[in-house]
C-alpha positions as MATLAB code, in Angstrom:
seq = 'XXXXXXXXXXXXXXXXXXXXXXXXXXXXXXXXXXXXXXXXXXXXXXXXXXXXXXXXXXXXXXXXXXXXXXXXXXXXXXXXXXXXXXXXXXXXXXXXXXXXXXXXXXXXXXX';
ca = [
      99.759  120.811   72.856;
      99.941  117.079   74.621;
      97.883  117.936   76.940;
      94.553  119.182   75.496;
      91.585  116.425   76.206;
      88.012  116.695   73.655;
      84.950  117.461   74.999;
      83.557  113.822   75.705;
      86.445  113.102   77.829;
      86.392  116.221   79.732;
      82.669  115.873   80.652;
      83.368  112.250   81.735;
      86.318  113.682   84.278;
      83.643  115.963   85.530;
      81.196  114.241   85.947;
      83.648  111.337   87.779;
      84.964  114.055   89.890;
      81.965  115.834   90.726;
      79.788  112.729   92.023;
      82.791  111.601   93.528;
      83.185  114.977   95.688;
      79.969  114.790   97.023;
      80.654  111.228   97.647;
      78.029  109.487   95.478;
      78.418  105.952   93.938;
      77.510  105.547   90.044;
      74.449  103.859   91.119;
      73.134  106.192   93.542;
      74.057  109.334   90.703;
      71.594  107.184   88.237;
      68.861  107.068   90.880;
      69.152  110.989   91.517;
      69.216  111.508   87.617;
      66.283  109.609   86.927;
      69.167  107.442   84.893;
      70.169  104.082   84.314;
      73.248  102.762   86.270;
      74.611  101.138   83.020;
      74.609  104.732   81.859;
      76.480  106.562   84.196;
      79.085  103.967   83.922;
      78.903  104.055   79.960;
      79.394  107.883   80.304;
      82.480  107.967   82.933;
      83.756  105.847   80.733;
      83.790  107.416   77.276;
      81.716  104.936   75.925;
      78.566  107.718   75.153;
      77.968  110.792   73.715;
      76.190  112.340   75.880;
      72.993  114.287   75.081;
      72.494  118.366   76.860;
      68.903  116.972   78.371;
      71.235  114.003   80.205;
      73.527  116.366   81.418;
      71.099  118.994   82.750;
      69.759  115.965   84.872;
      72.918  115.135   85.736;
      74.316  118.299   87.018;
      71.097  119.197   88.750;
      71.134  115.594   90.698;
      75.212  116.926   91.646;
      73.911  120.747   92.632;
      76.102  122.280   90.374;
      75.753  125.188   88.169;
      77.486  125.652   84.588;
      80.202  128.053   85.954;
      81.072  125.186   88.057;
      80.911  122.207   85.911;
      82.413  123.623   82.974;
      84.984  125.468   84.934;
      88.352  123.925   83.369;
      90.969  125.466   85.668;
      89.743  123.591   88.462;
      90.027  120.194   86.828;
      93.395  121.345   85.564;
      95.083  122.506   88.715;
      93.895  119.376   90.795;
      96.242  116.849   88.358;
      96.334  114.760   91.509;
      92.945  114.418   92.066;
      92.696  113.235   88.033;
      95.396  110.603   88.872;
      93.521  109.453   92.008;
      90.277  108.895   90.160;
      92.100  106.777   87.296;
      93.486  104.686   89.791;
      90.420  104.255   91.650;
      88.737  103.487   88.735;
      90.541  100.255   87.657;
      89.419   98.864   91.223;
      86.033   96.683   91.739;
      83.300   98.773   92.480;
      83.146   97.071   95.898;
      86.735   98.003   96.797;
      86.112  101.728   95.123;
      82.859  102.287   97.670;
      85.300  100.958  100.958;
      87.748  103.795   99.709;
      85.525  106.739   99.052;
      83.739  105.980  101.998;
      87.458  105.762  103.769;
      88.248  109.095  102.303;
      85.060  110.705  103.184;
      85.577  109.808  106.846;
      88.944  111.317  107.169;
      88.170  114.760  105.249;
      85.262  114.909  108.023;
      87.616  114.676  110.824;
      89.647  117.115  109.123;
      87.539  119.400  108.886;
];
C-alpha cells in the first residue's frame, strides 16, 4: 500500500494540523509546551524522534486527548487539508502567519 506513512511522520502531520486548527504559530506552541521553538520546527519537520514526555506536553498545550490526536481517519479523510499544510509550509514563516491569520478571519465570519 502507497499510501501508508510511519509513525514519525504521522505525529508530525498532527501535530502541524492540530496547532494549526487552533491557530497557533510554532513559536507560540513552544511557549505553551514549555518547549524550544527550534524544536517544534525540528519535529513538524521529521527531523526528531520525538520522546512520549514531549508529546504529553504537547498535546496538553493543543487540548487534545489521545482519541483525538491519534485518531487516523480524520487526518485521512481531510487529504486537502494535508495538501494545504505542505504548501503552506514551503512559505516564510512571515507569509505563513499573514495566511493563517487570513484563514482564521474568514472561518469566523463563517461561522
Amino acid at each position: 500500500m502507497t499510501n501508508n506513512i510511519n509513525f514519525k511522520e504521522f505525529v508530525a502531520r498532527q501535530i502541524r494540523l492540530l496547532r494549526l486548527e487552533r491557530g497557533f504559530t510554532q513559536e507560540q506552541l513552544a511557549e505553551t509546551a514549555d518547549l524550544g521553538f527550534n524544536y517544534v520546527y525540528r519535529l513538524e519537520n521529521k527531523n526528531l524522534n520525538v520522546k512520549i514526555e514531549t508529546l504529553e506536553k504537547i498535546m496538553i498545550a493543543l487540548d487534545v486527548d489521545i482519541q483525538t490526536f491519534f485518531n487516523i481517519e480524520k487526518s485521512q479523510q481531510f487529504s486537502g487539508t494535508t495538501e494545504l499544510l505542505n504548501e503552506l509550509e514551503t512559505l516564510p514563516e512571515e507569509k505563513q502567519k499573514i495566511i493563517i491569520d487570513s484563514f482564521l478571519k474568514i472561518i469566523s465570519q463563517l461561522k
